[in-house]
DRENVO-422455 format. One line per field, with one value per residue (C-alpha): residue number from 1; residue in three letters; x, y, z. Coordinates in steps of 0.02 Angstrom, whole numbers, plus 32768, in hexadecimal, padded with zeros to 4 digits. Layout:
% DRENVO-422455
num: (NUM:...)
residuo: (ALA:...)
x: (X:...)
y: (Y:...)
z: (Z:...)
END
This chain:
% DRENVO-422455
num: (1:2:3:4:5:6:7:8:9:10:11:12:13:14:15:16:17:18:19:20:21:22:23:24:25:26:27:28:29:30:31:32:33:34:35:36:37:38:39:40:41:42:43:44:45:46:47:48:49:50:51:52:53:54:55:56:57:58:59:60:61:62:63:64:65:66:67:68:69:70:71:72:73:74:75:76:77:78:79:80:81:82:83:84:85:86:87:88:89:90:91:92:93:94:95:96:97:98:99:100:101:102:103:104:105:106:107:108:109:110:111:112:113:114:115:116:117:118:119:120:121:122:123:124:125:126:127:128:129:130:131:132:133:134:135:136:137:138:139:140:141:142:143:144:145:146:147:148:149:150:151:152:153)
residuo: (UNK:UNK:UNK:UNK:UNK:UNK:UNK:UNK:UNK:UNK:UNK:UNK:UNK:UNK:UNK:UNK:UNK:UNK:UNK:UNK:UNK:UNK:UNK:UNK:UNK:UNK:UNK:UNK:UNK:UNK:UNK:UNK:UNK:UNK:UNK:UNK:UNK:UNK:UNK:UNK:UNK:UNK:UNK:UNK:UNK:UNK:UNK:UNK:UNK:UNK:UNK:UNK:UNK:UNK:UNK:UNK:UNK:UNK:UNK:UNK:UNK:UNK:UNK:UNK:UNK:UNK:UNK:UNK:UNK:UNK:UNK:UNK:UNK:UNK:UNK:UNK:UNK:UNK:UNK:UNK:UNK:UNK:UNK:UNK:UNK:UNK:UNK:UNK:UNK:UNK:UNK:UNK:UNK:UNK:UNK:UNK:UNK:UNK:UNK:UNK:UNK:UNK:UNK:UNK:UNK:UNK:UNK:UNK:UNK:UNK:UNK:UNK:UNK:UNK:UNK:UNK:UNK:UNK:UNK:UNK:UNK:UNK:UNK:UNK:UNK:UNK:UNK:UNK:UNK:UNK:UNK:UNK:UNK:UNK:UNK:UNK:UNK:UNK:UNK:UNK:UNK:UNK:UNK:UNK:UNK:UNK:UNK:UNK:UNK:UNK:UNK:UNK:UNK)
x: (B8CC:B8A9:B93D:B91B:B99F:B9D5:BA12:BAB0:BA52:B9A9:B9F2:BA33:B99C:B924:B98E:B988:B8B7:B8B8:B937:B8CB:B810:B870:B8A9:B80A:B7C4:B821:B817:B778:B7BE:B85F:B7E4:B781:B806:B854:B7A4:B7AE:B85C:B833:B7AA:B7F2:B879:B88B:B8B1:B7F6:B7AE:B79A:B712:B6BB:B64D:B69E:B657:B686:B703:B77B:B7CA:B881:B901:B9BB:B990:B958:B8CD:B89C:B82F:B7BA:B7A7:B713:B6E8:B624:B615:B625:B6CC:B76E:B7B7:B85E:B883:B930:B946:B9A8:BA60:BA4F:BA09:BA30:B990:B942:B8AE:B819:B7AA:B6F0:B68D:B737:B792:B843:B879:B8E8:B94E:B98D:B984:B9DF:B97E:B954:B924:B8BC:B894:B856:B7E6:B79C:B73F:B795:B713:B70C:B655:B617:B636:B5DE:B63E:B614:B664:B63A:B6B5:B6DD:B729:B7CC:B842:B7CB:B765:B700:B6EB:B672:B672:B5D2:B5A4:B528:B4D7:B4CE:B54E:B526:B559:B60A:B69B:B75D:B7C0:B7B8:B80D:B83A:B881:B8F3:B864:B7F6:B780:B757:B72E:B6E5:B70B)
y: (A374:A3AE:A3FC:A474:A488:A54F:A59A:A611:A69D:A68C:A6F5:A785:A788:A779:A814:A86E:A85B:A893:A928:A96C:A953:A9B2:AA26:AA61:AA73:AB01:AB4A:ABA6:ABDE:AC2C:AC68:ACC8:AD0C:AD5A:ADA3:ADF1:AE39:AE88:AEE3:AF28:AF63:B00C:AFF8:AFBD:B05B:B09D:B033:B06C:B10D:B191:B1BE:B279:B2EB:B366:B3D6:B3C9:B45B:B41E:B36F:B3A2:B3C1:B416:B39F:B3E6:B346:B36D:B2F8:B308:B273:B286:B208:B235:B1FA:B1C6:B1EE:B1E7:B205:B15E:B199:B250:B264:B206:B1CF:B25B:B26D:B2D6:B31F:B306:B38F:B3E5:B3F6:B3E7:B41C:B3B5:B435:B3FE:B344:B2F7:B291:B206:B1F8:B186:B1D8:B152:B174:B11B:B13F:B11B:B0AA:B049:B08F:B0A0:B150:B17B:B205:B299:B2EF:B38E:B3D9:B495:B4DA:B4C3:B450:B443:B3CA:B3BC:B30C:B30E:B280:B241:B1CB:B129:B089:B055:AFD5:B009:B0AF:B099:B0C9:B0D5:B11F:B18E:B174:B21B:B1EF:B257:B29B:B2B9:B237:B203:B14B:B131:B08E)
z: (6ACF:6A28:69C5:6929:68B6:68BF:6806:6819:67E0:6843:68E9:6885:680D:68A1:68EF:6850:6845:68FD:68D3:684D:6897:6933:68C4:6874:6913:693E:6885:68C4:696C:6905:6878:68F8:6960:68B0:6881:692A:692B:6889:68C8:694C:68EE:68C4:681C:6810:6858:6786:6784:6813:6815:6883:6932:68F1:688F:68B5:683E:6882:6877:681F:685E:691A:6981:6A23:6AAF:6B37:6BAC:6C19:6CAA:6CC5:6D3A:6DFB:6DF8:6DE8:6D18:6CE8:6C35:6BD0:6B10:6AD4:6AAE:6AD8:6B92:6C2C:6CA3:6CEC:6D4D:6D23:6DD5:6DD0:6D63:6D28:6C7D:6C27:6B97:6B24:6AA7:6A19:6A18:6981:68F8:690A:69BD:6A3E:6AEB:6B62:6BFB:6C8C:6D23:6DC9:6DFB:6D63:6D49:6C7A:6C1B:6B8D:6B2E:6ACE:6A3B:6A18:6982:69B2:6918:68B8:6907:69BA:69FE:6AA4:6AFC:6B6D:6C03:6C47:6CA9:6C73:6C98:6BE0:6BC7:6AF8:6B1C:6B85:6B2B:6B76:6AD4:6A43:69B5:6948:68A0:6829:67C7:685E:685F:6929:695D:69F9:6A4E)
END
């Protein structure tokens, strides 16, 4: 049996080396993960071209929510509105929403929407709900900011 003198230090500098090459090997994962929190932040949305623009009216806006697909949508405005649901081929209107806002829709079957905005004068806008098969196209929210710029997402 062959016995190798062990240094003191050799099992915590051998943990150390392990610690550190472990260590960097996450440094991308946690790198990435913070690039993609940041852009789906909404403080990032400046840098982003708007999907539209509303002029809003002493910082609200009036929503027509129209469902164009043959499925029943459930749609709530984040903070304002509980979940409602939205019949095939009908509309709702959404008075007065307060700035900022986010209305979130989805079909009852889970199917892909591609909205429309359609700006309808001073402090009005129009979303239109269609139905698609373009995965590119399929949007669930929209984002309306204090100044009126929409995001699409």
């Amino acid at each position: 049996m062959c016995k190798l003198p062990i240094d003191k230090t050799w099992l915590p500098s051998l943990l150390a080396v392990s610690l550190a090459i472990a260590g960097n090997s996450f440094l991308p994962f946690l790198t990435h993960y913070a690039s993609f929190a940041s852009e789906i932040s909404p403080t990032n949305e400046p840098e982003r071209v708007p999907d539209g623009k509303i002029v809003p009216v002493n910082g609200k806006v009036n929503v027509r929510l129209t469902n164009k697909t043959n499925d029943r949508l459930f749609f709530y405005v984040v903070g304002q509105t509980n979940r409602q649901s939205l019949a095939e081929n009908s509309t709702v209107a959404l008075p007065a929403l307060t700035l900022p806002a986010s209305i979130v829709f989805r079909r009852l079957d889970g199917a892909l929407l591609k909205p429309s905005l359609k700006p309808g004068g001073e402090g009005t806008l129009e979303v239109r709900l269609d139905e698609t098969n373009d995965l590119g196209l399929d949007k669930t929210s929209l984002r309306i900011r204090n100044d009126g710029a929409l995001f699409l997402r």
